[in-house]
C-alpha positions as CSV (number, residue, x, y, z in Angstrom):
1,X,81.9,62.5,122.7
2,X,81.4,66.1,123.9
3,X,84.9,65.6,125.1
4,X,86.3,64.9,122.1
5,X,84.7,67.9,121.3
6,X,86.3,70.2,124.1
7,X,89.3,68.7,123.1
8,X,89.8,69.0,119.3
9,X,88.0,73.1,120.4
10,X,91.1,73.6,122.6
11,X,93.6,72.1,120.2
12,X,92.4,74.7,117.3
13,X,92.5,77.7,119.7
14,X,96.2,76.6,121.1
15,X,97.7,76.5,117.1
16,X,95.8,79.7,116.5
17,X,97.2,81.0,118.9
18,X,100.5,79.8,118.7
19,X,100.3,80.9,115.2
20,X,99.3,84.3,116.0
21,X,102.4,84.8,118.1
22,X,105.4,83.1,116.4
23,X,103.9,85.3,112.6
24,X,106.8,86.3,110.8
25,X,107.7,89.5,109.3
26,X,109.5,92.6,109.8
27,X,109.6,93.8,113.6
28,X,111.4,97.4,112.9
29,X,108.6,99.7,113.8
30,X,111.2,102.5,111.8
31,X,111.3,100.2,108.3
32,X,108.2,100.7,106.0
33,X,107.9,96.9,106.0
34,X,107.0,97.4,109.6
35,X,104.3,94.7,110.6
36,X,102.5,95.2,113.4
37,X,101.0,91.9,113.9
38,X,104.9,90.0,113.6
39,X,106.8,88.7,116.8
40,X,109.6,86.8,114.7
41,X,111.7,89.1,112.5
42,X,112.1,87.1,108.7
43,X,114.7,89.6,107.3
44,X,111.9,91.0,105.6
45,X,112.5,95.2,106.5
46,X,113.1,97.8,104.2
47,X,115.4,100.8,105.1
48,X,116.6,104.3,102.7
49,X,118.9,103.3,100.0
50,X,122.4,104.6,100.3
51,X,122.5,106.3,96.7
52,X,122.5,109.8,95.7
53,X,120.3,110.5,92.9
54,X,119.6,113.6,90.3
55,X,115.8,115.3,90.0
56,X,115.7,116.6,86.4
57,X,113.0,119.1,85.1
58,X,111.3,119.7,82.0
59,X,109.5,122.5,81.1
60,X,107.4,121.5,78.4
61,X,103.9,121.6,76.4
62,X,101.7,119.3,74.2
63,X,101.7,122.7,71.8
64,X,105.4,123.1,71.8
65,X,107.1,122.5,68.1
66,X,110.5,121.6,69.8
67,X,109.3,120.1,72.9
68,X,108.6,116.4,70.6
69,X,111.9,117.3,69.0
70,X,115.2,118.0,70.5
71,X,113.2,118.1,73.9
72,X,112.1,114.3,73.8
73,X,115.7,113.4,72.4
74,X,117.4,114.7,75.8
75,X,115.2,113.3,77.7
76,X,114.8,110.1,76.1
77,X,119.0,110.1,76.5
78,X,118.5,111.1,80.2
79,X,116.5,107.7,80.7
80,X,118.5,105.8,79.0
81,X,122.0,107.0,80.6
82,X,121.1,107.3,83.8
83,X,118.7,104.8,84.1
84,X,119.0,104.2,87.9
85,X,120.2,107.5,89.2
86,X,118.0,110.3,87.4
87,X,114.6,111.2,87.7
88,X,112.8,113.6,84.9
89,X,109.6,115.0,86.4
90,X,107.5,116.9,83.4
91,X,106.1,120.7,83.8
92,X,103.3,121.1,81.4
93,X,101.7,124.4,80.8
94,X,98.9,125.6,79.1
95,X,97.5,122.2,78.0
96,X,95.6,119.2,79.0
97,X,98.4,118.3,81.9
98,X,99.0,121.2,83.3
99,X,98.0,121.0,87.0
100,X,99.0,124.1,90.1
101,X,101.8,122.4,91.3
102,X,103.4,122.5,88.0
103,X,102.9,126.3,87.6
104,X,104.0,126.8,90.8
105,X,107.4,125.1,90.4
106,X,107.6,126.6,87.1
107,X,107.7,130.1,88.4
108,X,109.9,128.9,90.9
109,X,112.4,128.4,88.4
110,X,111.4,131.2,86.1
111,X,112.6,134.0,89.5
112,X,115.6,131.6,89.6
113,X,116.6,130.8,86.2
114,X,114.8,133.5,84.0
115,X,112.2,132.8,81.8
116,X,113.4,130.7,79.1
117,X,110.7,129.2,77.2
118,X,110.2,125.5,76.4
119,X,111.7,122.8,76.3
120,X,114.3,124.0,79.1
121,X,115.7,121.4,81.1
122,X,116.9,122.2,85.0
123,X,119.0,119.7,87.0
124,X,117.3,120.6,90.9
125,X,116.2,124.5,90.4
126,X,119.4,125.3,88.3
127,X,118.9,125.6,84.7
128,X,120.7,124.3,82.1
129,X,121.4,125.8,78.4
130,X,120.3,123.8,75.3
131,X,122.7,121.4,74.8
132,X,122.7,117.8,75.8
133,X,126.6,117.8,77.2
134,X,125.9,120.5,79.1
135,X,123.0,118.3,81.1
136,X,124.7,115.1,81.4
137,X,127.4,117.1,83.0
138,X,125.8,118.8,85.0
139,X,123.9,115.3,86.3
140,X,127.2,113.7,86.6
141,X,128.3,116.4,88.8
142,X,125.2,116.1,91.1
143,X,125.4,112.1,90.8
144,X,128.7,112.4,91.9
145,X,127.8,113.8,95.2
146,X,128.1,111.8,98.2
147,X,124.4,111.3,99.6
148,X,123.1,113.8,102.2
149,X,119.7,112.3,103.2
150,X,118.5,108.8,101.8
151,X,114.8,108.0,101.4
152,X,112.6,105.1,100.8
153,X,109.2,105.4,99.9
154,X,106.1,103.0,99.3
155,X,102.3,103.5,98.4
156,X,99.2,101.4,97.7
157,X,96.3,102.7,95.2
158,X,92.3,102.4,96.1
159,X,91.2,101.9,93.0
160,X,87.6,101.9,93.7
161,X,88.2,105.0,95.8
162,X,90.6,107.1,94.3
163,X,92.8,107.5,96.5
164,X,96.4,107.0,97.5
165,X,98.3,105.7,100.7
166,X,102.0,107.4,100.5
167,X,104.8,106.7,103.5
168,X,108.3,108.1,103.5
169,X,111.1,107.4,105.5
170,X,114.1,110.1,105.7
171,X,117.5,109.2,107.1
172,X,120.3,112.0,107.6
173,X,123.8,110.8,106.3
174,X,126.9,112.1,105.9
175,X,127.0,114.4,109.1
176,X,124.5,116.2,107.4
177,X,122.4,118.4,109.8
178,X,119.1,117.9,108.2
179,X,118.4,121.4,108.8
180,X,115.7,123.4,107.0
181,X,114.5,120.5,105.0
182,X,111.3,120.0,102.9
183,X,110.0,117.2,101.8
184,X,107.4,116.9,98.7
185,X,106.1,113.7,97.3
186,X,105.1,113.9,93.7
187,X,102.9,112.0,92.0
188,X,104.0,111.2,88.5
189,X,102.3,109.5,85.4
190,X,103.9,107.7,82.7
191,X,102.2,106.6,79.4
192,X,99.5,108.8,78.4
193,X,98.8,108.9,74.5
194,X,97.9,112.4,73.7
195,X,98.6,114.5,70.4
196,X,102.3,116.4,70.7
197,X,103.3,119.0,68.5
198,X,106.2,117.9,66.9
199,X,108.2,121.0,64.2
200,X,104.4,122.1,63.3
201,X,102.9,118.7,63.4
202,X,100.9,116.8,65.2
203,X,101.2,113.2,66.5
204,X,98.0,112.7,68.1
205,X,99.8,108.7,69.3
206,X,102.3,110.2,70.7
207,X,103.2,109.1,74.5
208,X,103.6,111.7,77.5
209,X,106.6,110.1,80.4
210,X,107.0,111.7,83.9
211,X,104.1,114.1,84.0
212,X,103.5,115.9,87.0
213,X,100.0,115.2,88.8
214,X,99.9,116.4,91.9
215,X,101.9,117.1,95.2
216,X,100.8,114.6,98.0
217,X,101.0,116.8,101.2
218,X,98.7,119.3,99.8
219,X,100.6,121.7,101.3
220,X,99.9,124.3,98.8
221,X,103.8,124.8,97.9
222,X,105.6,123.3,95.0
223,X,108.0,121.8,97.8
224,X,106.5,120.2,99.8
225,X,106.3,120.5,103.7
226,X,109.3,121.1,106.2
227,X,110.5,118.0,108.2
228,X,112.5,117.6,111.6
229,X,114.7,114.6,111.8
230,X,114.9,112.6,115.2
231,X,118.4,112.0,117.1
232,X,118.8,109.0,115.2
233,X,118.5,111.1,111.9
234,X,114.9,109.8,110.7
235,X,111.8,111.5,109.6
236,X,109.1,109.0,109.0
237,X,106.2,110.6,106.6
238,X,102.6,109.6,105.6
239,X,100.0,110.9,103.5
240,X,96.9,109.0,103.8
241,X,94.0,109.2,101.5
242,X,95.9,111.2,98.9
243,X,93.3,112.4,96.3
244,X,93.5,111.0,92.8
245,X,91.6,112.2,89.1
246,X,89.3,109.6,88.2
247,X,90.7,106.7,86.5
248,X,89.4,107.8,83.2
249,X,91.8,110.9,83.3
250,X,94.7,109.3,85.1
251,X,96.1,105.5,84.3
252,X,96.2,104.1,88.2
253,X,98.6,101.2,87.2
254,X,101.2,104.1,86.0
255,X,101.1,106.4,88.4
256,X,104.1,106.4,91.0
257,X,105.7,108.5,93.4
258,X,108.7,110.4,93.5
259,X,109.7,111.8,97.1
260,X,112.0,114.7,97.2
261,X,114.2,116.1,100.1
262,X,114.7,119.9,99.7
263,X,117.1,122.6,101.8
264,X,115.2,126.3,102.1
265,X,118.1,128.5,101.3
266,X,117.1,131.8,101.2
267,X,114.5,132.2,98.6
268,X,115.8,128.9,97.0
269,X,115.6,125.5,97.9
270,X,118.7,123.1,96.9
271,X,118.1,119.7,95.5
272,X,119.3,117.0,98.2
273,X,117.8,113.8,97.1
274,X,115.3,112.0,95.7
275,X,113.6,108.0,95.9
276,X,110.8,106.3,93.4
């Protein structure tokens, strides 16, 4: 009996084992989908998308008459044309979702553009003049663009902590040299119901897209941190523990992130690409 014992032990250990070394999954330590624990590729990696994609911004405010006017009409139009390709990313100021990182990007673009008020609308850092042609063509122009540096990005949420887990892969294209780049990743909240100000009245149901929340690497810049790129052309990122408002202030299950690769140039920094 005791060695049926040994043997039905040593049968258990030999599939665990064998188990443990034929798991499958993705074995590309430079894929996101990386697994550590996988000896048998499945197909399962990840790599940057080839797409070139627009950032839009919006200078905005709950207090603003026009900003739940005309201002939501654009950018409801800009979600609904471009769909897959651009990316509005909301600058509140002097209201309830106004955070540094927002003020900080706004000046950016008020010693680039000019201070213009709200709503203004800025394709990258380059503003745009009140009129809804004029930003559709200047997102088809950037859209048009073949892509510089592709990106993929994914992140997991601690609830119970508050925190997030961000990584970011980077991948020169296009000959491009890579050099001078920063990389921000924002965090970005969709539906919070908050009161708008909309010609002189107020809509306390009305829902907030694409704010701003926070800049994951901290850095204390609205862009983000510079990046090197390896001789293959990648740049792998992570920001571990990323600090989040409670979860009575901020809805975890709509909170995502948008990565962003800048060029320094000069004073400025030019828009090269973004992921979600």
């Amino acid at each position: 009996m005791r060695n049926i014992y040994k043997t039905f032990s040593l049968v258990i250990i030999l599939i665990s084992v064998f188990s443990s070394c034929s798991k499958k999954g993705c074995t590309d330590p430079m894929s996101l989908a990386y697994d550590v624990e996988a000896s048998k590729d499945d197909g399962s990696c990840t790599y940057p998308e080839v797409a070139k994609k627009t950032l839009v911004f919006k200078s905005t405010g709950t207090w603003c008459a026009y900003c739940g006017d005309w201002g939501k009409d654009f950018s409801d139009d800009v979600t609904s044309d471009y769909s897959s390709n651009a990316q509005i990313i909301e600058l509140h100021s002097n209201d309830n979702f106004s955070v540094d990182v927002g003020y900080l990007m706004q000046s950016h673009l008020d010693g680039a553009n000019g201070s213009v008020g709200v709503p203004h609308f800025y394709v990258g850092t380059a503003g745009v003049d009140n009129s809804y042609s004029l930003l559709s063509a200047a997102i088809d122009s950037d859209v048009a663009l073949t892509p510089e540096v592709n990106l993929a990005v994914n992140y997991t949420i601690n609830s119970d902590s508050s925190k997030m887990n961000i990584n970011i892969h980077s991948k020169l294209a296009d000959g491009f040299s890579g050099d001078d780049c920063y990389l921000a990743a924002y965090v970005v909240e969709d539906g919070q119901v908050f009161e708008q100000n909309i010609l002189g009245n107020y809509d306390p149901n009305y829902v907030h897209n694409n704010i701003l929340r926070t800049e994951a690497s901290g850095s204390g810049s609205a862009f983000g941190v510079p990046i090197v790129f390896s001789s293959t052309g990648d740049n792998i990122k992570s920001y571990n523990d990323v600090l989040l408002a409670p979860s009575t202030l901020w809805n975890y299950s709509n909170l995502y992130v948008v990565a962003v690769v800048w060029q320094q140039d000069g004073a400025d920094y030019r828009f090269v690409n973004l992921v979600r």
